[in-house]
C-alpha positions, 0 to 999 in steps of 0.5 A: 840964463841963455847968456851963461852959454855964451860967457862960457864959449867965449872962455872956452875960445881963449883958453884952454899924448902925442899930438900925431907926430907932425913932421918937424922942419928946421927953422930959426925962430923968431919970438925967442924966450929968455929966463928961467921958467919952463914948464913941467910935464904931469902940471894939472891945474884946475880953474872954475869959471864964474859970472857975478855970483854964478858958477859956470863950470871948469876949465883944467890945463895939463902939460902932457908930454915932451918931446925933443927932436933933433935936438929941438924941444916941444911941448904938448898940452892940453885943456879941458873946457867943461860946464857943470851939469844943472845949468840951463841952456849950458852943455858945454863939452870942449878940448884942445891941444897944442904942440909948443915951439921952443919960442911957445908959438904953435906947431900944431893945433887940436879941437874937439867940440862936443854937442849932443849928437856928435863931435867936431874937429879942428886940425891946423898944422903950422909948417913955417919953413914952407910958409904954410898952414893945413887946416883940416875940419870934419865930423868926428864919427862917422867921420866926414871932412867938411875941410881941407885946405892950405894958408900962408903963413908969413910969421909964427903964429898963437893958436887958442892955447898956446898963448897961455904958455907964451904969456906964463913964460914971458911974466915979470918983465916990463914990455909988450908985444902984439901975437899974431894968432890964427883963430877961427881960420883967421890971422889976428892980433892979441895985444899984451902989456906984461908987468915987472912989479909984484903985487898981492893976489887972493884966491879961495884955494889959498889961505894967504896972499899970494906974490903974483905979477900982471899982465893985461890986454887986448884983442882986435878982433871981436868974438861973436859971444860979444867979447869986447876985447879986453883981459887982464891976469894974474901969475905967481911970482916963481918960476912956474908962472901958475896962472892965478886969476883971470878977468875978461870983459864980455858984452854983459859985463866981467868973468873970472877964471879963479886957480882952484886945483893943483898939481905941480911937483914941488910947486908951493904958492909963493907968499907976498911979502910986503917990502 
């Protein structure tokens, strides 16, 4: 059972207010998003985490905010990483935010990790213009910092949340793109194949097939959880790009991530129909 907290973590790492008004700096952005799709302030959705047979517990993302500055607009979000109570060996109590870039890359970084007897935080402050990015670790309370330094920056970069919005944005097209992600204080790289055609997807939430399409990838790096580096996706086939369903190959074999709940104003599942 020790492996149900280590399959957790791993989901926790890739997944998944005001965000402390970090200063906003012009800048030209390279990753540009075309399209109709946008995300909605107050979309609450919910996911539970399974491995074979057993429930882990829960991951729930929220677009909280938007802001527009200098005619420039961002968006916060966040998500809660939760594990059901009764599980041995498993207490896993995490959260993380981002601030989103018109082109969906990071501005800012948010974690807090919960353990028994205290929490811990991550900052990462990305400023591109100056080609730098602040990391600031420490202890939530009684509050001590265990880091305080600077990166360089020579693109934009993914932090651990913000490339699920890139991906929901960027789905029903036929290309693929290497993301330079910051994570764990390191500069990696997350590979993503996305697909144009429309397949069916079922969910337990759902009574029907629903019109989804495809992405799939890989990492080149490798999670001390034992993930081996590849995931694939499914996002409805609208202008929401809901995540679906997810499915990420860990060391001891594959966990899925199924779209449970939902709140998104007018947002219907939209039903596939065969051709």
């Amino acid at each position: 059972m020790i492996y149900s907290l280590k399959i957790f973590s791993v989901i926790s790492v890739l997944f998944f207010v005001e965000l402390f008004n970090p200063k906003v700096e012009h800048y030209t952005y390279k990753f540009q998003i075309t399209g109709t799709k946008q995300l909605q302030v107050g979309e609450d959705l919910t996911y539970e985490v399974s491995y074979l047979f057993l429930k882990l517990g829960v991951v729930r993302t929220v677009v909280k905010s938007k802001k527009i500055f200098d005619g420039i607009t961002y968006y916060d979000a966040v998500a809660y990483i939760d594990s059901y109570p009764g599980i041995p060996f498993v207490n896993l109590h995490q959260i993380y935010e981002t601030m989103l870039l018109p082109d969906y890359f990071s501005k800012y970084f948010h974690g807090i990790v919960k353990y028994d007897n205290y929490s811990s935080y991550t900052n990462y402050y990305f400023n591109y213009k100056k080609s730098e990015i602040k990391i600031i670790k420490g202890r939530v309370f009684p509050p001590q910092i265990w880091t305080d330094s600077t990166t360089t920056a020579n693109t934009e970069y993914q932090d651990g949340l913000s490339i699920l919005f890139y991906t929901r944005m960027n789905t029903g097209k036929d290309t693929s793109v290497n993301l330079p992600c910051f994570v764990n204080e390191k500069k990696v790289y997350t590979h993503i194949n996305f697909y144009k055609n429309v397949v069916p997807i079922s969910i337990d939430a759902v009574n029907y097939k629903i019109s989804s399409v495809k992405i799939d990838g890989t990492t080149n790096f490798i999670s001390i959880f034992g993930l081996t580096g590849h995931f694939e996706g499914w996002f409805s086939n609208d202008d929401a790009a809901i995540p679906l369903l997810a499915k990420m190959k860990v060391i001891i074999g594959n966990v899925t991530l199924e779209l449970k709940k939902w709140n998104r104003k007018g947002w219907i599942p939209p039903e596939y129909a065969k051709n």
